[in-house]
C-alpha positions, 0 to 999 in steps of 0.5 A: 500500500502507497501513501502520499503524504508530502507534496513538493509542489507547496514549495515550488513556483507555480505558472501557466499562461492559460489561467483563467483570472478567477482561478489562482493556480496555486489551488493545485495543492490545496486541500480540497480536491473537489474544488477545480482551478479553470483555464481559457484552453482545451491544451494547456501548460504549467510549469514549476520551478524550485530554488533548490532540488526535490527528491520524487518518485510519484507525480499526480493529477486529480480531478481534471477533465483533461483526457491527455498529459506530457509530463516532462521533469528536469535537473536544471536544463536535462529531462530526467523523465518524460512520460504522455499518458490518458487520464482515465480516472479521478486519480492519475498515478504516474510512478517514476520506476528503473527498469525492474519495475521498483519505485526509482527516485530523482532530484529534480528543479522544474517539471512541464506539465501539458494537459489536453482534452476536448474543452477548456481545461480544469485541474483539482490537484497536482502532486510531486514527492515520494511514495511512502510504502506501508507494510503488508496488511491482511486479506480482508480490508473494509471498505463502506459509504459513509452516509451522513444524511437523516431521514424521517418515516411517518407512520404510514411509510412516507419518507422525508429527508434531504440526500447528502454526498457520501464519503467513501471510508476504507479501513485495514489490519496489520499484523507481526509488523517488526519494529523498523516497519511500525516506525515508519507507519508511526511517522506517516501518522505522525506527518499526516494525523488526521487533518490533513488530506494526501492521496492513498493507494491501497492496491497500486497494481490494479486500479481498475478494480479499485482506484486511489482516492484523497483521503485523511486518517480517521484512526490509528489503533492501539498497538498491540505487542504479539506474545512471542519473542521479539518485538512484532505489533498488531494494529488497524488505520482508518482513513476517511475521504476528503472532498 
């Protein structure tokens, strides 16, 4: 399972001459998915510098009606990394990886970001950073629709009540993590707690059958120590959507 706690993209300088004056294109890495930046073409670029190297290996897109992007990243005047890829869901991972497939890390100064569709485009998120993996957890997540709206019955069966978006909440198990692993769930926690709002990515490799969605944590459980030789932890995380 992947994590996506900090975005590098707070740090940078943002620009893109297509924005439209309504929107302020540093709403990208805001806190609210759902609410979108808009700008005057159906074919658009951003481009984001640093003063100093980030180190990366994820780049994201959220909510956006644009079907196309060209991502190009770069150490000062060399592309590291250039990709075009669709954009087929609410959540666009593109993992930066060596040639077995692992996670590959990379310092970089600027990216190019053009995004085409078939209308003026309008972005939600943009994300650049690391991936943080967690440890393994059990077969058996939950997965639930939180749904927050009251409804009335009179006697006779007649049903009152407004309907209210629901959240979608996900939850998992975790058990004989060793100590190095439950360090690092503890300073995802510790990063993150419950306000703030990242990406989470529980099955990377099969996002057809369940995509990655924006998320906070909701609850970190007790751990509890196994009653065996050396130091092995259960515990369960909870995370619930953000808009």
């Amino acid at each position: 399972m992947r994590v996506y706690p900090v975005n590098a993209i707070e740090a940078s300088i943002l620009n893109s001459s297509h924005i439209m004056s309504h929107s302020s294109i540093q709403e990208v890495y805001n806190k609210y998915m759902l609410f979108q930046i808009d700008f005057n073409a159906p074919r658009i670029d951003i481009t984001s510098k640093w003063d100093n190297d980030v180190s990366g290996d994820s780049f994201i897109i959220g909510n956006t009606n644009a079907t196309r992007a060209d991502i190009k990243l770069y150490n000062g005047t060399k592309l590291l990394f250039e990709k075009t890829i669709e954009l087929p869901y609410y959540i666009n991972i593109i993992s930066i990886e060596n040639e077995i497939g692992m996670l590959k890390k990379i310092n970089i100064t600027d990216f190019v970001l053009t995004l085409s569709g078939f209308e003026n485009i309008s972005l939600g998120y943009l994300f650049f950073g690391e991936a943080y993996t967690l440890p393994r957890f059990i077969v058996n997540p939950t997965k639930a629709l939180g749904l927050r709206n009251n409804a009335d019955r009179t006697f006779s069966g007649q049903v009152t009540g407004i309907p209210v978006e629901t959240l979608d909440s996900f939850a998992v198990s975790f058990a004989r993590i060793n100590n190095q692993e439950k360090k690092i769930v503890d300073k995802y926690i510790q990063g993150v707690q419950t306000v703030i709002p990242h990406v989470i990515d529980p099955y990377h490799e099969a996002h057809e059958e369940f995509e990655p969605f924006f998320a906070t944590v909701a609850e970190y459980s007790e751990a509890e120590k196994r009653a065996e030789n050396g130091f092995f932890w259960n515990f369960s995380i909870a995370w619930q959507e953000a808009k």
